[in-house]
LOLUM-858453 format. One record per residue (C-alpha): residue number from 1; residue in one letter; x, y, z. Coordinates in Angstrom, 1 decimal. Example, Ala and Ser with C-alpha at 12.3 -4.5 7.8 and 13.67 -1.06 7.14 Angstrom:
BEGIN
{n=1&res=A&px=12.3&py=-4.5&pz=7.8} .
{n=2&res=S&px=13.7&py=-1.1&pz=7.1} .
***
This chain:
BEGIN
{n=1&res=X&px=42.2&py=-6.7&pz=49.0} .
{n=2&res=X&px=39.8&py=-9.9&pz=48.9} .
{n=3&res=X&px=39.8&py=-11.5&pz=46.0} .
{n=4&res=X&px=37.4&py=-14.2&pz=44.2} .
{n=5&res=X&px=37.7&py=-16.8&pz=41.6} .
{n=6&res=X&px=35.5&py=-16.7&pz=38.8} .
{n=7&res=X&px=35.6&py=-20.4&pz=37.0} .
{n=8&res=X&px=33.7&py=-21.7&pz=34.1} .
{n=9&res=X&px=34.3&py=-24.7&pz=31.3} .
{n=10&res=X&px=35.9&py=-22.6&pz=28.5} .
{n=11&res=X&px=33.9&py=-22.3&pz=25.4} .
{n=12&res=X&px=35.1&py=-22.1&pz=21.9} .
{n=13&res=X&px=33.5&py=-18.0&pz=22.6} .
{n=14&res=X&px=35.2&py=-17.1&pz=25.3} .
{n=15&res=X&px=38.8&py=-18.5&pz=24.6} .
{n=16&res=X&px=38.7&py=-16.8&pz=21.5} .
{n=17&res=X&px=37.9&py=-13.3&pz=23.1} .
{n=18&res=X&px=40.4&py=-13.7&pz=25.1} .
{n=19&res=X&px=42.3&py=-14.1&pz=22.2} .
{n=20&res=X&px=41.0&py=-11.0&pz=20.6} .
{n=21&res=X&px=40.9&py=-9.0&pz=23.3} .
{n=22&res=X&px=45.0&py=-9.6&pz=23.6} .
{n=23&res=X&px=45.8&py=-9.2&pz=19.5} .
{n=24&res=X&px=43.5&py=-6.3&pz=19.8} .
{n=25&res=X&px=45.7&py=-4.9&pz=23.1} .
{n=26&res=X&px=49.2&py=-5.4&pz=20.9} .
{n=27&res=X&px=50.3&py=-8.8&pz=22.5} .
{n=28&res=X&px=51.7&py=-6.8&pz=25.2} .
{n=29&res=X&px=53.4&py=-9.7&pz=27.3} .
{n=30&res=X&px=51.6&py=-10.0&pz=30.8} .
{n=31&res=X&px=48.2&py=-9.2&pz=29.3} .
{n=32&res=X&px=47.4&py=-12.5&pz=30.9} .
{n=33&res=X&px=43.6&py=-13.7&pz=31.0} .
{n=34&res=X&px=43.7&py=-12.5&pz=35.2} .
{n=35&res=X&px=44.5&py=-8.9&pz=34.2} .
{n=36&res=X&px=42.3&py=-8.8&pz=31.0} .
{n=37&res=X&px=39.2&py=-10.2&pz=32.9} .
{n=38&res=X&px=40.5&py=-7.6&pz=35.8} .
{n=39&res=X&px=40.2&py=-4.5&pz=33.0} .
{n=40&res=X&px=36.9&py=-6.0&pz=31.5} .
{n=41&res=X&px=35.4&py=-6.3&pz=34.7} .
{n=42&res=X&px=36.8&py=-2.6&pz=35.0} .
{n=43&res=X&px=35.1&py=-1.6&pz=32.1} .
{n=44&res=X&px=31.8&py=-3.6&pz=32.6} .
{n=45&res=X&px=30.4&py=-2.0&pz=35.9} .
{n=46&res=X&px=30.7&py=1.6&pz=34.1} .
{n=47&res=X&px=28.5&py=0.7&pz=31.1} .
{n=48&res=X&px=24.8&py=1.7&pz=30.3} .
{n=49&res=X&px=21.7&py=-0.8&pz=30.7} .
{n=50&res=X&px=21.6&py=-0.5&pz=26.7} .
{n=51&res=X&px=25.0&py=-1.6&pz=26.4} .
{n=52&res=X&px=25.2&py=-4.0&pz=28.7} .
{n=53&res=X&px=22.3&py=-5.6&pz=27.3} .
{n=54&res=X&px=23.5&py=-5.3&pz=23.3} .
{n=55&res=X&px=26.9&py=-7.3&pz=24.6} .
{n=56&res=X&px=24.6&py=-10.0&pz=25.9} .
{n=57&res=X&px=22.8&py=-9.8&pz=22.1} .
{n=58&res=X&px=25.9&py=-9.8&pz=20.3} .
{n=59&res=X&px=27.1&py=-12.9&pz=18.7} .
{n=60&res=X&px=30.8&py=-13.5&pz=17.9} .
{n=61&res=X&px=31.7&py=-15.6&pz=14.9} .
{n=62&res=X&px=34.2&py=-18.0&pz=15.9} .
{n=63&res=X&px=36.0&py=-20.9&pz=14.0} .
{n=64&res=X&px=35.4&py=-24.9&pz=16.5} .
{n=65&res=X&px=38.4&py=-25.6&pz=18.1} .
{n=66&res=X&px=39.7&py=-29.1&pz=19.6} .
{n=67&res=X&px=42.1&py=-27.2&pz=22.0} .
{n=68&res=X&px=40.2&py=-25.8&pz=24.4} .
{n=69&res=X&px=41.0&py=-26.0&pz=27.8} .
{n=70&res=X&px=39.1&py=-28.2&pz=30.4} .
{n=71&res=X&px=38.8&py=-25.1&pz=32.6} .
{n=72&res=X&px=39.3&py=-22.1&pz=33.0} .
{n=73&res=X&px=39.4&py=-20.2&pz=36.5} .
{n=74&res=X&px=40.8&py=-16.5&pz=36.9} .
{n=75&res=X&px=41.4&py=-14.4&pz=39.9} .
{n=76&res=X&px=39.5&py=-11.0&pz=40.6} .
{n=77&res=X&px=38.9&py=-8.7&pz=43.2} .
{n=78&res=X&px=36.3&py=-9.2&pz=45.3} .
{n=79&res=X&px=34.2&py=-6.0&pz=45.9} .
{n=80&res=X&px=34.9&py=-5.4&pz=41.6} .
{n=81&res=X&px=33.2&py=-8.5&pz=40.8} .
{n=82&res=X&px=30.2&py=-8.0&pz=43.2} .
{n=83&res=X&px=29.3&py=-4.6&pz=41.8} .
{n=84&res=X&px=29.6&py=-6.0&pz=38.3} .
{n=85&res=X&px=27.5&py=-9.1&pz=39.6} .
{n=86&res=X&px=25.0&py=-6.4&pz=41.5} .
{n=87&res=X&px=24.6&py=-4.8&pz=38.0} .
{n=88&res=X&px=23.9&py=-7.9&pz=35.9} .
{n=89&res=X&px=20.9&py=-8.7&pz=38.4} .
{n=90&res=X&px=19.8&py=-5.3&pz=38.4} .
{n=91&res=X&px=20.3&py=-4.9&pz=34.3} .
{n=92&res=X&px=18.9&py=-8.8&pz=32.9} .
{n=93&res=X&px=16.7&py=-9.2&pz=36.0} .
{n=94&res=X&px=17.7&py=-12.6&pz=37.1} .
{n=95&res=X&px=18.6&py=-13.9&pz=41.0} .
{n=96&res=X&px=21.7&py=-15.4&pz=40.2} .
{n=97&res=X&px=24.4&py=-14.6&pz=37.4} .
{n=98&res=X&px=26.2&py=-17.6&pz=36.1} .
{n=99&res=X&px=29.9&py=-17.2&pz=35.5} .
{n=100&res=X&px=29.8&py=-18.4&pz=31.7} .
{n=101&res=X&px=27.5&py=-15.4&pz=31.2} .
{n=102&res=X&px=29.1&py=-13.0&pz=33.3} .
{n=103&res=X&px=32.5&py=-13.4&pz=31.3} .
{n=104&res=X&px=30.8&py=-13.7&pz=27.9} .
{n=105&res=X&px=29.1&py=-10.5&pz=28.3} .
{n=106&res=X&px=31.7&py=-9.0&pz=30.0} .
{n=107&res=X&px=34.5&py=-9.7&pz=27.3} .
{n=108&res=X&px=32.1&py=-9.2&pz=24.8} .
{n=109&res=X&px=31.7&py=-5.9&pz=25.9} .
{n=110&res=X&px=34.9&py=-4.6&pz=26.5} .
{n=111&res=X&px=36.3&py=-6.5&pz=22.9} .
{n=112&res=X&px=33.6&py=-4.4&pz=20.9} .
{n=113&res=X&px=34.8&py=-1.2&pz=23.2} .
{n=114&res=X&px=38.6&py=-2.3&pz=21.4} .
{n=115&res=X&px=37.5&py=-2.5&pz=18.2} .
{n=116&res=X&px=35.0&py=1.0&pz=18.2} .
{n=117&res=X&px=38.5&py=2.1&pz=19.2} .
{n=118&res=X&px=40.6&py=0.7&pz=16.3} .
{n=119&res=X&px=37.9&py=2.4&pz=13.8} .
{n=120&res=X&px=38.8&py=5.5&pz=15.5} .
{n=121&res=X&px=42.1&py=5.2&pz=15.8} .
{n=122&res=X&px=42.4&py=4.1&pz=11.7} .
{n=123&res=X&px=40.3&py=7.1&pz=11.0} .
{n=124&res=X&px=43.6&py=9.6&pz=12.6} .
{n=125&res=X&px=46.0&py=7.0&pz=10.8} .
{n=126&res=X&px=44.5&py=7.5&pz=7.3} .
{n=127&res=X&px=44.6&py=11.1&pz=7.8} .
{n=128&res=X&px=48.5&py=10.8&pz=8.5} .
{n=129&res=X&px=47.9&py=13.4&pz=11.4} .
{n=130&res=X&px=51.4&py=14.5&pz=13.2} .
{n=131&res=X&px=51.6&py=15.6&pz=16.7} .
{n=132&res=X&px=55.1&py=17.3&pz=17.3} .
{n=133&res=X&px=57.9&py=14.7&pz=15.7} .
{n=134&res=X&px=55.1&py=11.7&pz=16.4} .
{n=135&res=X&px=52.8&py=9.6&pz=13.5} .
{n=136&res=X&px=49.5&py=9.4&pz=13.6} .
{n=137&res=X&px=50.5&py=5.6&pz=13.9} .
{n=138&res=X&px=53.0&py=6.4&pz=17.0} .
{n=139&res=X&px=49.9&py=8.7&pz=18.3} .
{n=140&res=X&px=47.3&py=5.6&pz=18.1} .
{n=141&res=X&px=49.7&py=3.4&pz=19.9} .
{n=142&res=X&px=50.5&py=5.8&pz=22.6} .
{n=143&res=X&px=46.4&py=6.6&pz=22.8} .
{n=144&res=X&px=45.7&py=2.8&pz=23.2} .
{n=145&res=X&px=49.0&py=2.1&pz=25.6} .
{n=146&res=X&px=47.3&py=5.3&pz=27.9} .
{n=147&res=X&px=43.7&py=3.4&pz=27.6} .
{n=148&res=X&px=45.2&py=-0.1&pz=28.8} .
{n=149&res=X&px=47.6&py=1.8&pz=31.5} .
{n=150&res=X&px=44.8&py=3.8&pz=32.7} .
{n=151&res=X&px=42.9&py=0.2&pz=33.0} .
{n=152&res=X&px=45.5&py=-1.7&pz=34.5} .
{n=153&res=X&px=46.2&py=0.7&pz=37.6} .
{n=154&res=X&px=43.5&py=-0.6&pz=39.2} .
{n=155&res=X&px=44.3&py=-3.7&pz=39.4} .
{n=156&res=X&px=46.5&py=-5.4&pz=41.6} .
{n=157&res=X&px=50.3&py=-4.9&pz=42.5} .
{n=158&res=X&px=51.8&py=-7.2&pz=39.5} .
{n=159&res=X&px=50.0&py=-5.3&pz=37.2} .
{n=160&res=X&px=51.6&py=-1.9&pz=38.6} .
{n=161&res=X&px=55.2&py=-3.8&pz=38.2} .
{n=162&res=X&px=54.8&py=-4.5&pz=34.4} .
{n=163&res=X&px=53.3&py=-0.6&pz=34.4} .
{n=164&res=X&px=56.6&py=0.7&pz=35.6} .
{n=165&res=X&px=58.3&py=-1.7&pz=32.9} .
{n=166&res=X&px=56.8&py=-0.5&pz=30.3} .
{n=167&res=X&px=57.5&py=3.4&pz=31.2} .
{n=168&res=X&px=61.0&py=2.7&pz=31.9} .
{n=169&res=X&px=61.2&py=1.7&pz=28.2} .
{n=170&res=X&px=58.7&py=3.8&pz=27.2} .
{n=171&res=X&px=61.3&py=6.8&pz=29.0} .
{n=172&res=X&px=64.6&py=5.4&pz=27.0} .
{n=173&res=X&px=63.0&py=6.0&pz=23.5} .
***
């Protein structure tokens, strides 16, 4: 597998989508910004024209911070990121995609993808559904660790270690 760096100077926007994006995911150790931007990018060459073009749109509030990083460079694969780069050109008509962009969107995207989710997934818990001997709470989590497994499989071979962690302790519940 080839893989690609994507680097840009952080901004105050995408740090804290990063952020998001991992409180959102549960803060599940090794959701590192690699395997996030891997998933978003994932996530990204799928999505319509329309919503491709309502993440660029979107504008996240975010508090100024002082400790931003001086850079901020991530590994990818190759052929992944082309396709998503292919898109952008096709989608916002432009020559060449700048990273800042690309990964704005891109987390953009895939953070308001998490929280349509969370709606969802606060609807079933309201309700206090049960499935068998489970929550509605214990369902959601299980829903969104599936989502985020599903994601991480295509990754790379790090990401399929922590994926057989997780369901060895997943199996001794």
């Amino acid at each position: 597998m080839e893989e690609k760096y994507v680097s840009v100077k952080p901004t105050t926007t995408i740090i804290t989508l990063f952020e998001r994006i991992v409180e959102m995911e549960g803060g599940v150790e090794g959701f590192d910004r690699q395997a996030i931007f891997n998933r978003v990018l994932l996530y990204t060459k799928d999505l319509t024209d329309n919503q491709l073009i309502a993440a660029a749109k979107k504008v996240i509030s975010v508090e100024e911070r002082n400790d931003l990083p001086t850079s901020l460079k991530v590994r990818t694969n190759c052929e992944l990121l082309d396709d998503v780069v292919e898109r952008f050109k096709d989608v916002f008509k432009i020559s060449r995609v700048k990273s800042p962009f690309l990964m704005r969107v891109t987390l953009t995207a895939y953070y308001n993808y998490l929280v349509e989710g969370n709606k969802n997934v606060e609807k079933v818990e309201a309700e206090e559904v049960k499935l068998g001997d489970l929550r509605a709470d214990e369902v959601s989590r299980l829903v969104r660790l599936n989502k985020y497994l599903n994601l991480l499989i295509h990754t790379d071979s790090v990401s399929i270690e922590k994926i057989k962690k997780i369901d060895g302790i997943l199996k001794e519940d």
